[in-house]
PALO-35053 format. One record per atom (N, C-alpha, C, CB): x, y negated, z negated; residue number from 1; atom name. Coordinates in steps of 0.2 Angstrom, whole numbers. Each point is the difference from the previous one (the first is absolute). Glycine has a CB too. Layout:
% PALO-35053
     X     Y     Z resi name
     X     Y     Z  NUM   CA
...
//
This chain:
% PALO-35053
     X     Y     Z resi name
  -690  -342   794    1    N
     1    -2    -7    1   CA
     7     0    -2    1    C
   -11     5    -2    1   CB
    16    -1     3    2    N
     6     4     0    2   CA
     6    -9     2    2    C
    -7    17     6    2   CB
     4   -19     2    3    N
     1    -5     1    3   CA
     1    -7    -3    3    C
    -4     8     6    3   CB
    -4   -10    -8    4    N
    -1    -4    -2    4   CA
     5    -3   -10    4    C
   -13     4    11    4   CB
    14     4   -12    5    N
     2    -2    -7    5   CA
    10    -2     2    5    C
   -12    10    -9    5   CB
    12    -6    15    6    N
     8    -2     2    6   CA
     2    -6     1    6    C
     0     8     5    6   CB
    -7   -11     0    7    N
     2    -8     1    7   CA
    -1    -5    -7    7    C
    -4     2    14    7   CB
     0     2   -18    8    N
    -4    -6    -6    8   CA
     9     2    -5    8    C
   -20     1    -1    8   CB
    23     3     0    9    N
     6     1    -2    9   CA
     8    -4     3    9    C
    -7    10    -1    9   CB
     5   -10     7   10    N
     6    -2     3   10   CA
    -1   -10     0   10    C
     1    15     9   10   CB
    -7   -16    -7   11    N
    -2    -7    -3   11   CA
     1    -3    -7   11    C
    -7     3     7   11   CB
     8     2   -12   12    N
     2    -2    -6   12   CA
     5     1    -1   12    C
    -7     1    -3   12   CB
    10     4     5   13    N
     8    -1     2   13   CA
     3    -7     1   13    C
    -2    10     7   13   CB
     1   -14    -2   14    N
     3    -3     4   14   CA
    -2    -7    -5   14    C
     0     9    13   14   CB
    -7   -11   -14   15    N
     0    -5    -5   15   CA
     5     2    -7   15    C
   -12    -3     6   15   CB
    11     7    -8   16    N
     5     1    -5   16   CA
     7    -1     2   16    C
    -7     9    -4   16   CB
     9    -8     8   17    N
     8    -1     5   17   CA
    -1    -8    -1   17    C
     2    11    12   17   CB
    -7   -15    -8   18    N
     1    -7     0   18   CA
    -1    -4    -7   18    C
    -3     0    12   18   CB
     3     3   -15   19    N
    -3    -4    -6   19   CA
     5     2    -2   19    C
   -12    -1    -3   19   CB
    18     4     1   20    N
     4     1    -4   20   CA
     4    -3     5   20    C
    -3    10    -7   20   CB
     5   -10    11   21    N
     4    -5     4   21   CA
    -2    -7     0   21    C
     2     9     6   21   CB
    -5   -13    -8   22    N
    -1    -5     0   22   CA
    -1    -1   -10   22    C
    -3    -1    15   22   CB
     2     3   -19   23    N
     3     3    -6   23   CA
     9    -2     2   23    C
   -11    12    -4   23   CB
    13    -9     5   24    N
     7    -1     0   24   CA
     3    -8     3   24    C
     1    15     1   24   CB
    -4   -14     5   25    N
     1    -5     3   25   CA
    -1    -8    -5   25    C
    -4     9    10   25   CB
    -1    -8   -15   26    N
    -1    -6    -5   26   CA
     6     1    -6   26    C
   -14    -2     2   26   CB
    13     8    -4   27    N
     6     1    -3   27   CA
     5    -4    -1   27    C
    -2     9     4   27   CB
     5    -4     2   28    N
     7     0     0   28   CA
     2    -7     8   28    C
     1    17    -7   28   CB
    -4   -22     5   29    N
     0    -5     5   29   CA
     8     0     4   29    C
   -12    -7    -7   29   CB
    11     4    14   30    N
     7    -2     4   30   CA
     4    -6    -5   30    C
    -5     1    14   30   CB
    10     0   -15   31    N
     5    -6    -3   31   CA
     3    -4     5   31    C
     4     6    -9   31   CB
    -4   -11    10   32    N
     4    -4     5   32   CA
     8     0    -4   32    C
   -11    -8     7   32   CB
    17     8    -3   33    N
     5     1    -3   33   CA
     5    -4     7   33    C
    -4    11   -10   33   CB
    10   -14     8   34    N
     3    -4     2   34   CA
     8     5     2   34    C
    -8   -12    -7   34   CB
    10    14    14   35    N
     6     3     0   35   CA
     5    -2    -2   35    C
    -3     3     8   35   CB
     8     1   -10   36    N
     6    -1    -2   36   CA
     1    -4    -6   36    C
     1     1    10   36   CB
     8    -3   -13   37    N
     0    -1    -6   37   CA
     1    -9     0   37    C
     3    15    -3   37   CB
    -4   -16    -5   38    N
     4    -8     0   38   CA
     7     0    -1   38    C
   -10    -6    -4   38   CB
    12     2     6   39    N
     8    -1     2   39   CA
     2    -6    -4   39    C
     0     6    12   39   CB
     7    -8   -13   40    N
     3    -6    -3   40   CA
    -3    -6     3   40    C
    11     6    -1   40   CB
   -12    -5     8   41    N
    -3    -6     5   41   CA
    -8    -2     0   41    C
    10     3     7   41   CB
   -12     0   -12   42    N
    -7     0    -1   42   CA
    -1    -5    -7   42    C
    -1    13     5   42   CB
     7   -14    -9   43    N
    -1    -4    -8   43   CA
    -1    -5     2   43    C
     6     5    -7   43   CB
   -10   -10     3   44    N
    -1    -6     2   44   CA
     6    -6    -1   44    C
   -12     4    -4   44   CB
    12   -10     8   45    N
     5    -2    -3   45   CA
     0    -5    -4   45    C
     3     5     8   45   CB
     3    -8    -9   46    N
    -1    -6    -4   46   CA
    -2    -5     1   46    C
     8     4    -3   46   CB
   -13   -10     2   47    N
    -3    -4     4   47   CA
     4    -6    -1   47    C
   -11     6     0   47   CB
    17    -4    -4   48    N
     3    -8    -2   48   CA
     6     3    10   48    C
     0    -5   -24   48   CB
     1     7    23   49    N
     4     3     6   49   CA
    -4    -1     8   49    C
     3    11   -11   49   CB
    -8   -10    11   50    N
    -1    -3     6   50   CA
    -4    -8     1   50    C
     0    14     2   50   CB
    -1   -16    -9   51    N
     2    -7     1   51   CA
     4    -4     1   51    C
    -4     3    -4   51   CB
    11    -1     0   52    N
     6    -3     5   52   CA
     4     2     8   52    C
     2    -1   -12   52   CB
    -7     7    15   53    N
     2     0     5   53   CA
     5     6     1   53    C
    -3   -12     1   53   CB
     5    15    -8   54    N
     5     4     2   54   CA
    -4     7     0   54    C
    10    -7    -5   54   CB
   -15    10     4   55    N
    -2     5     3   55   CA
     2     2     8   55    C
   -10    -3   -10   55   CB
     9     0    12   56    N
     4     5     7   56   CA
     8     2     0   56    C
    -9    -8     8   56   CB
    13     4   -13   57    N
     5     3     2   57   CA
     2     5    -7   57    C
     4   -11    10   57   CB
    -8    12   -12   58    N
    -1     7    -8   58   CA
    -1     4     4   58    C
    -7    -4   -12   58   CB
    11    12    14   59    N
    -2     5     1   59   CA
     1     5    -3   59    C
     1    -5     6   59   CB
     1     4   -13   60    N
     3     5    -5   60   CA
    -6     2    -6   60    C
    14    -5     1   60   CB
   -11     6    -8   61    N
    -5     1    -4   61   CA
     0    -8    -5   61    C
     2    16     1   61   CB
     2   -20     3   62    N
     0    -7    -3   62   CA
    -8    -3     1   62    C
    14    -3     3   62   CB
   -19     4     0   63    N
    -6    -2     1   63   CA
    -7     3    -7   63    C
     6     1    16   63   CB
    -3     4   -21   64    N
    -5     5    -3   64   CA
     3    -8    -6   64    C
     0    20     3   64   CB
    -9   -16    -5   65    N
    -4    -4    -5   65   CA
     2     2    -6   65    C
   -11    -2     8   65   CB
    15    -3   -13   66    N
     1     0    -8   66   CA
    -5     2    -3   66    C
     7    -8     0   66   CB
    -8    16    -6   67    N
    -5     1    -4   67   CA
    -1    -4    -2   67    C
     1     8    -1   67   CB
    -9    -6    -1   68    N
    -2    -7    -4   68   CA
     0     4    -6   68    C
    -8    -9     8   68   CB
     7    16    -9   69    N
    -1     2    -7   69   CA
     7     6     0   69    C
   -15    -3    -1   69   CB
    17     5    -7   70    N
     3     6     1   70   CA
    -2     7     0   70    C
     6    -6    -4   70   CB
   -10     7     4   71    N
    -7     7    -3   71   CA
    -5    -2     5   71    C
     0     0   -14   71   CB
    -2     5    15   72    N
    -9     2     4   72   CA
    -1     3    -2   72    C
    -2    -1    10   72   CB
    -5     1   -12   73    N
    -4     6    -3   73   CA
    -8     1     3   73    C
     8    -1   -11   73   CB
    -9     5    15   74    N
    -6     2     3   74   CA
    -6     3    -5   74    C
     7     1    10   74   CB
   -13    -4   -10   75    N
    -4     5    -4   75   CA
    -6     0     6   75    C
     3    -5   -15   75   CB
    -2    12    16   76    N
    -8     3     3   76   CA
    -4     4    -4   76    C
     5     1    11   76   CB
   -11    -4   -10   77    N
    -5     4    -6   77   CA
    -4     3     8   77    C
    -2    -9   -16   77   CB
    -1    14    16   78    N
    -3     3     5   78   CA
    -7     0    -3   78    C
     9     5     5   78   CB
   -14    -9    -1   79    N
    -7     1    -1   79   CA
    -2    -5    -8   79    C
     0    14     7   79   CB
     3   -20    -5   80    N
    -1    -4    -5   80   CA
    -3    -8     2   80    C
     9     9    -5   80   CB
   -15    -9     2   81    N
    -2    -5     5   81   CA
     2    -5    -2   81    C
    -8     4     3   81   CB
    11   -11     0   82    N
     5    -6     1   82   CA
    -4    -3    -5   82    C
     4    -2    13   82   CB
   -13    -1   -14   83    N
    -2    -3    -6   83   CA
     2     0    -8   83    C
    -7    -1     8   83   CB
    11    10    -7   84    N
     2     3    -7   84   CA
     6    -6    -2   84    C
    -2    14     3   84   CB
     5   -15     1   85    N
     7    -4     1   85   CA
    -1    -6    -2   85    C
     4     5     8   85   CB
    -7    -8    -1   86    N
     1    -6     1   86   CA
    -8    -6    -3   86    C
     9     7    12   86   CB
   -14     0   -12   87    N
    -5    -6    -4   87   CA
    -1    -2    -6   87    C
    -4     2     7   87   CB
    -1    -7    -8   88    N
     0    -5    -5   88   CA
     1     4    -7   88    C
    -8    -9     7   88   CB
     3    12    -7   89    N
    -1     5    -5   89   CA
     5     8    -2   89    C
   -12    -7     4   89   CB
    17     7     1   90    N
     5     4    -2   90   CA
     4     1    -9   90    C
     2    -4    14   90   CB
    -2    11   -12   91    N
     3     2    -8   91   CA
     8     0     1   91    C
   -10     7    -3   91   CB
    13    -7     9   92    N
     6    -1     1   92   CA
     5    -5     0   92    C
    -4     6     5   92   CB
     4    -9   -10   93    N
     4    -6    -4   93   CA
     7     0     2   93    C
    -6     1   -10   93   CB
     8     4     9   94    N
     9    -3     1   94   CA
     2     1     7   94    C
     5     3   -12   94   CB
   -11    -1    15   95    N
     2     1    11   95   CA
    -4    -8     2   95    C
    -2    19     4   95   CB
    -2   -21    -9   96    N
    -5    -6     0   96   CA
     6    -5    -1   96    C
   -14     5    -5   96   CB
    16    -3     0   97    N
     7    -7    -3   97   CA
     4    -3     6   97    C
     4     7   -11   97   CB
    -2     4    13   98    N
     8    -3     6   98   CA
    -3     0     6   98    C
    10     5    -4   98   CB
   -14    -7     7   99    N
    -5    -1     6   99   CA
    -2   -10    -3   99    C
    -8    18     2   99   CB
     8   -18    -6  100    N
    -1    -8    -1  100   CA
     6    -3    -1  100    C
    -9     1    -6  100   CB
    16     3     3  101    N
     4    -5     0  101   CA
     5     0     8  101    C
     0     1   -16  101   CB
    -3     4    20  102    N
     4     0     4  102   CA
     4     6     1  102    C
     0   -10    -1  102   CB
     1    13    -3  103    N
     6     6    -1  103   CA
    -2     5     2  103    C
     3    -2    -8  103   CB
    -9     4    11  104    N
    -3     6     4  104   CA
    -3    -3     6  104    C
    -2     7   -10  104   CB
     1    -3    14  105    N
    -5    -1     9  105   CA
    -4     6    -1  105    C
    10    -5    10  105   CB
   -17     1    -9  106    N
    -6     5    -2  106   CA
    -2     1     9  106    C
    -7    -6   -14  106   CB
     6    12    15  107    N
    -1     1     8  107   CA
    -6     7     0  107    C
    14    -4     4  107   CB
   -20     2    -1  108    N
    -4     6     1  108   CA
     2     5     6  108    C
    -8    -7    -5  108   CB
     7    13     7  109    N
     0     0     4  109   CA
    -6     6     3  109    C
    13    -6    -1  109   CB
   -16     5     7  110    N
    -3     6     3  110   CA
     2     5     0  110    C
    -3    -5     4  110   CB
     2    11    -6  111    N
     2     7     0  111   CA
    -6     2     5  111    C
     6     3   -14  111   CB
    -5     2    18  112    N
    -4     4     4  112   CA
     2     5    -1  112    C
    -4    -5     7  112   CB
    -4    13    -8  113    N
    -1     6    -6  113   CA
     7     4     8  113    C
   -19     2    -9  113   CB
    20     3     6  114    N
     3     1    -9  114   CA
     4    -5    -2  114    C
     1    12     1  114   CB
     2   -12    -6  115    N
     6    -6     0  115   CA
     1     5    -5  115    C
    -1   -14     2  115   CB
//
């Protein structure tokens, strides 16, 4: 008897161990992530530049792309669903304006938990 309640224990043990391990495992999922950092030779370049052919002989910071704007401003809302925003029926008028006249870039993106 003594036995039997060791192994019905240690059985519950161990499901308990996997379940929580795979709990975390959904969790806290693998990120794929890309080594190292971006560098000057990573910016895009100027496309009027490798039209005329002189992109190969630009090796300096003569190749970086003229701002288009003076200001950035990032808005993240966390846990906000995109049709708040972007649909028909939105209460968001003046992010509805600059999203129509151009002035803003609407971008959803996938978060995976936690964020």
């Amino acid at each position: 008897m003594q036995g039997r309640r060791l192994f019905v224990l240690v059985a519950v043990l161990l499901v308990e161990l996997v379940g929580l391990g795979y709990f975390i495992k959904g969790f806290f999922p693998y990120k794929k992530s890309l080594p190292g950092f971006a560098g000057r030779q990573d910016q895009p370049w100027d496309i009027s530049q490798s039209l005329s052919g002189d992109l190969a002989a630009t090796s300096g910071g003569s190749n970086a792309v003229e701002a288009q704007y003076d200001r950035l401003v990032i808005m993240l809302v966390d846990a906000l669903r995109n049709d708040f925003v972007f649909g028909n029926n939105s209460a968001m008028e003046y992010t509805q304006g600059m999203l129509r006249a151009g002035d803003a870039v609407g971008f959803t993106a996938k978060a995976l938990a936690p964020t």
